[in-house]
N, C-alpha and C positions, 0 to 999 in steps of 0.2 A: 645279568650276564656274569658269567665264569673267568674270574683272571687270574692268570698267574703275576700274581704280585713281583714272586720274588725278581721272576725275568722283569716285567715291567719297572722296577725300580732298579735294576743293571743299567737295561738301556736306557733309561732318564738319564742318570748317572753318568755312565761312559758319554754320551750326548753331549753333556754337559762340559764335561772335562777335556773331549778331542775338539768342543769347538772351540773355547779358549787355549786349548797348546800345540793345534797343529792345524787349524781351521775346517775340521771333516766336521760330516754330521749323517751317520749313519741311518739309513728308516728303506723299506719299501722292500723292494727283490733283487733278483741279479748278483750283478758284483759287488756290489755294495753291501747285500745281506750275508753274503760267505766270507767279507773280507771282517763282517761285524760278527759272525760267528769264532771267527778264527780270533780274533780279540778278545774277546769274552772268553774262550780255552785257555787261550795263552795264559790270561790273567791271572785266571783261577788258578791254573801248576803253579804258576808263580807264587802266589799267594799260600797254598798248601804245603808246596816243595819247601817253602820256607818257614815254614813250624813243625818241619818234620825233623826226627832224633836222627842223626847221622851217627851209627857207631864211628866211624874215623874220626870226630871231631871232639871224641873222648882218650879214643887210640887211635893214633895217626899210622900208625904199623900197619891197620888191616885196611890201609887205605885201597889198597891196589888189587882189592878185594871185591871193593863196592857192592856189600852187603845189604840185598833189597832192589840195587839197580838205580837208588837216588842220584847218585855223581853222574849216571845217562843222561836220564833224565834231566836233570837240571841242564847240562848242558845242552838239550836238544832246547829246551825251555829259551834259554838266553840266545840260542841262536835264534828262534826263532822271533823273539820280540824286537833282536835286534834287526832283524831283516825287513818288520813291519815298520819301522823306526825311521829305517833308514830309506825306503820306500816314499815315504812320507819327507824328508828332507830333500831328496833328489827332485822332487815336482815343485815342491818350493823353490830351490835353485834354476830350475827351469821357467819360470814362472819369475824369478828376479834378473835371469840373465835375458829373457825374450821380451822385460819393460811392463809387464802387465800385473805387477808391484810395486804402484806408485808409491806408498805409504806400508807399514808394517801393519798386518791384520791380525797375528795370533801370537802367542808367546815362541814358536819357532820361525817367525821373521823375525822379532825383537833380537833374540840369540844370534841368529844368522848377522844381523845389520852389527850387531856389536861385538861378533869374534872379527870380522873383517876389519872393522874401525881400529880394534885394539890389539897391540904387542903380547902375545900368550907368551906366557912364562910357564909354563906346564910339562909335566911328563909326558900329555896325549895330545892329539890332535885335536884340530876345532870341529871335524866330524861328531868326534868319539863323546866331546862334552857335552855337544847339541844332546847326542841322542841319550846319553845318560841324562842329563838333566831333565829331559823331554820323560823321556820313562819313570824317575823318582815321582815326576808331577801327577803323573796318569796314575801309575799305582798306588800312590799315595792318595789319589782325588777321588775315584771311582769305587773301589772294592770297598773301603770303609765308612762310605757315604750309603751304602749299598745296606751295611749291616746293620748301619743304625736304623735306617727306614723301615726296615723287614721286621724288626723287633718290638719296633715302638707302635706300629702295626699289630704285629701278635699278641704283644701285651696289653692292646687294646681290647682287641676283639675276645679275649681270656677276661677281659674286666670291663662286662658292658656297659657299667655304672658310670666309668670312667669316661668312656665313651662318647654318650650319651651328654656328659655335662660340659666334657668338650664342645661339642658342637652347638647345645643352649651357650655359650661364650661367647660363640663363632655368630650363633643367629643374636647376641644382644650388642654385639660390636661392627661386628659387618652387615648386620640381615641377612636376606634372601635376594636384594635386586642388584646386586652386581658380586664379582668375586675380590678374593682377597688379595688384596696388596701389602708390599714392604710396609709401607706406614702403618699398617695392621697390625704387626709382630708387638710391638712393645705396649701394647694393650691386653693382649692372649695373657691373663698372669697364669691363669691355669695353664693354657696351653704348655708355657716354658717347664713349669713342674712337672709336667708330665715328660721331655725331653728329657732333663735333670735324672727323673725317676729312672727312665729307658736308660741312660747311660752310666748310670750307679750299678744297675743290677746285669746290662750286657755291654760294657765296653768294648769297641770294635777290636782294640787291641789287648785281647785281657793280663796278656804280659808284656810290658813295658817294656821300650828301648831297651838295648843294654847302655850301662855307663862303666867307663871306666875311672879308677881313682888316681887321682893326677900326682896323690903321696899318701903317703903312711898316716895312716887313721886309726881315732877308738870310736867304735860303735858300740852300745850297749856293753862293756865291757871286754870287748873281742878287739885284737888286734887286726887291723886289716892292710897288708901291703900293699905299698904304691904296684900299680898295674892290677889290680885286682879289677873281676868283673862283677858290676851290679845288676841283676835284673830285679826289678818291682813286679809282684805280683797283683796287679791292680784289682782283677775277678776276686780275689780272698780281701785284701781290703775295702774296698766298696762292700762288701756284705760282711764286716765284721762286727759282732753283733756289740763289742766292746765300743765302737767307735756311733755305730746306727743301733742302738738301744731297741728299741719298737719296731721288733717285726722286722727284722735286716731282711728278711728273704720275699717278704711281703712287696709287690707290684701298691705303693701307696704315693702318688703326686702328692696327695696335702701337707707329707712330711716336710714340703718345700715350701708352704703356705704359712709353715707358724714358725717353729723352731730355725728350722733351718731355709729359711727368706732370703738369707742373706751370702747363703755356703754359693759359693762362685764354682763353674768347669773351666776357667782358664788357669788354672795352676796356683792361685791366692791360698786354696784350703786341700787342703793335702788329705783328706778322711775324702774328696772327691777331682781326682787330678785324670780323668777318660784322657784327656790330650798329654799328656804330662806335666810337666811344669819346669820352670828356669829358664834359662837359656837356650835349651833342647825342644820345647815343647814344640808340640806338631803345630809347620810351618800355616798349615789350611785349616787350622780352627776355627777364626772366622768364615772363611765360606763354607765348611761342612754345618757350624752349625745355623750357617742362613740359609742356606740347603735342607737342613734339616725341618729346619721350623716353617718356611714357606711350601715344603710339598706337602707336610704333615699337615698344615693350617686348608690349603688348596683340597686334600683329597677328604676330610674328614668333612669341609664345609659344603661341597657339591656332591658327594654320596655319600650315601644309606650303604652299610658296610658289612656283612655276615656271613658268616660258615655254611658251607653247603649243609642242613639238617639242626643248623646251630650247634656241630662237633666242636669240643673244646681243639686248642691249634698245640700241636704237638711244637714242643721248648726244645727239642734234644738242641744239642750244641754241634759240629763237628770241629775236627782236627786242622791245626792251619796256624799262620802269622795270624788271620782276621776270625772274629768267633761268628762263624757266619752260619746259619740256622741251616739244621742239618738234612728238611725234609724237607716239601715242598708247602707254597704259602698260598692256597686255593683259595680267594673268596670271591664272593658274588659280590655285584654291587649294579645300584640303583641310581639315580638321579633323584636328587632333594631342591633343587633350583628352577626357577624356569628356563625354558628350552632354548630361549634367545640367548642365554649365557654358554651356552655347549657349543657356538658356532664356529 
């Protein structure tokens, strides 16, 4: 059978994310499949509008200009997430004013039960924080859980070697009579190199937060003023070939296996920081990458995985906040399990 991966790994993803922050769970026809389309749009501008070069934000002069048609755009963008946002709060409230919320079920009853309880000291209202907070979560949880999947995927199926001995991991750790579980993960060693490798060479965010400098700094000999902005280039670091010696550009898990066994993605070793690192790092690093590792372990261990004619899987990159694979991710896939496990 023919899937389209990359959709199939959104809606995982978005699934995932709207039932823990707002208690939806999108699947089937109807309203439900236009309201999951319109989601998945939204997302995407957002995501895109937001790695785009705005001349004004070089020259504020030709602001009133809007050059391209970005400053629309975006604002059509923000109205519209806000309005799915806020959509999603008002049934909640309904739903807590008519008693048929005995208990808090998702991350926007939690916010709801505890702007009410508590004294806001704030510039905005307990609307405006719900749904902001609500949206960092979703955008944050969905689109880059999306990119890592699609890649570690494609950079599979480009390296069938690799592939292949995933899965002899899969069959000497799990077998074949049942599927894979949490408890599974910290046994996969290869499996996790292969993650490591995926996130070294396509990090969902391949330019890092900005940060700013809280004072007057020397870098490398260069004066750097308080208020200055930093951004990391993460895409050129992970593949510097000064820092990854052997092959920087080379798709190789084993590098993870000897030398570097021990190089950590939570921010410990700076030659590999995909989340970032300090203070700052990305809030959902642990659930992206048990996210990660549980679909990647689940889809490798129960299908047989290949290219329509065995065609190499095109890398392009596109434009955006999230480096998200530019063309589409077509492959066929089999069943490797018995048939009582599919049910």
């Amino acid at each position: 059978m023919l899937v389209d991966m990359k959709r199939w790994f959104r809606d995982l993803t978005l699934n995932v994310i709207l039932r823990m922050v707002a208690g939806k769970r999108y699947c089937g026809g109807g309203a439900d499949a236009e309201e999951t389309r319109r989601c998945h749009r939204v997302l995407r501008e957002f995501f895109e509008l937001a790695g785009v070069f705005v001349a004004a934000d070089a020259m504020p002069y030709l602001g009133w200009l809007d050059i391209g048609g970005c400053e629309k755009r975006m604002k059509k963008t923000a109205e519209e997430m806000d309005g799915i946002v806020g959509g999603w709060l008002a049934e909640h409230r309904e739903k807590e004013y008519s008693g048929k919320n005995q208990k808090p079920e998702d991350f926007m009853d939690v916010m709801l039960s505890v702007v009410q309880s508590a004294e806001l000291q704030a510039q905005y209202d307990a609307d405006t924080i719900i749904k902001a907070t609500c949206l960092v979560l979703i955008s944050g949880g969905s689109d880059t859980t999306t990119v890592m999947l699609v890649w570690a995927l494609s950079l599979l199926l480009n390296n069938r070697r690799v592939l292949k001995k995933a899965q002899e991991e899969l069959d000497k750790h799990v077998g074949r009579e049942r599927r894979v579980q949490d408890s599974d993960i910290s046994n996969l060693v290869y499996l996790n190199a292969i993650v490591k490798e995926t996130l070294r060479l396509y990090p969902a965010g391949p330019i890092g937060g900005t940060r700013e400098f809280t004072e007057d700094s020397h870098v490398g000999g260069y004066h750097v003023p308080k208020g200055t902005w930093l951004i990391v280039n993460l895409w050129k670091l992970q593949r510097d070939p000064n820092v990854w010696a052997d092959d920087p550009l080379e798709f190789r898990p084993e590098r993870f296996l000897s030398r570097g066994k021990n190089v950590d993605v939570k921010g410990h070793d700076f030659e590999l920081i995909p989340f970032g690192a300090g203070r700052r790092i990305c809030p959902g690093v642990n659930l992206g990458l048990q996210m990660l590792h549980l679909v990647l372990a689940n889809l490798l261990h129960a299908f047989e995985l290949s290219t329509v004619c065995d065609e190499m899987v095109d890398m392009s990159e596109s434009a955006g906040l999230t480096n998200m694979k530019a063309t589409p991710l077509d492959v066929l896939v089999a069943p490797r399990l018995y048939p009582t496990l599919y049910v």
